[in-house]
C-alpha positions in Angstrom: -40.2 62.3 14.2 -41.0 60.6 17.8 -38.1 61.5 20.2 -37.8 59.2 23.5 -38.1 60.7 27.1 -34.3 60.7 28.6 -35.8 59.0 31.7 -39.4 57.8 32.1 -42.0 59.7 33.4 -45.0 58.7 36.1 -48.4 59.4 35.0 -52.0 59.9 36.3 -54.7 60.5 34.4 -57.6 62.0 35.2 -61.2 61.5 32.6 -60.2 58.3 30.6 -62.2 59.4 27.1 -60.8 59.8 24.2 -58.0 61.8 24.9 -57.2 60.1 28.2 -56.7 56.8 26.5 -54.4 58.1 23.6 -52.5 60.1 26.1 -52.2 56.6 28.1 -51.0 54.2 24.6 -49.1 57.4 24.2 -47.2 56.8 27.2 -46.9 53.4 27.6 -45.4 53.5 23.6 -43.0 55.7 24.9 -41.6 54.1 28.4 -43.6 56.1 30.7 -45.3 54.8 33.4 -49.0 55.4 34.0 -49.4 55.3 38.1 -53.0 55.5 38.2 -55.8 56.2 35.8 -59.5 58.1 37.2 -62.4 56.9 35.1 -65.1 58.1 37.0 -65.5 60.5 39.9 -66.1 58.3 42.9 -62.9 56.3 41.9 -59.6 57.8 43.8 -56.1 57.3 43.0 -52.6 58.6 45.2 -51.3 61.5 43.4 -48.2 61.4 45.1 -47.1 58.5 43.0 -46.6 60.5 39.7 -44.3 63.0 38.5 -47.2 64.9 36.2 -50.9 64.6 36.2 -53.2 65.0 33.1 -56.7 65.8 33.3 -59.2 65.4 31.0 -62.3 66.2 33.0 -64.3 69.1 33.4 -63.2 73.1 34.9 -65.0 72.5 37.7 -63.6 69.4 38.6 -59.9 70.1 39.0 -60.2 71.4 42.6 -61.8 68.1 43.8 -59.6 65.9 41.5 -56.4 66.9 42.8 -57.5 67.8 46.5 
């Protein structure tokens, strides 16, 4: 059973691999919005646009991803 989100969420994703890409048809499937999507290091997005980020890449990345 899929349930529906009572009001759409904003997404960023961070590491667009496997996961990030289900995670975004996911979304989009569902009504949410997908605010920005990270692919590769060098590639910045504004985190103050979503209500919840998901990331996919390394341990030792989260500090610089979100800083």
């Amino acid at each position: 059973m899929q349930s529906q989100a009572t009001s759409p969420f904003k997404l960023a994703i961070l590491g667009y691999g496997k996961m990030g890409k289900m995670v975004d048809k996911v979304a989009h499937q569902r009504g949410h919005k997908i605010t920005g999507i990270r692919k590769t290091k060098g590639h910045s997005i504004d985190l103050s646009l979503c209500d919840v980020v998901i990331d996919f890449s390394t341990a030792d990345s989260i500090l610089t991803n979100v800083e």
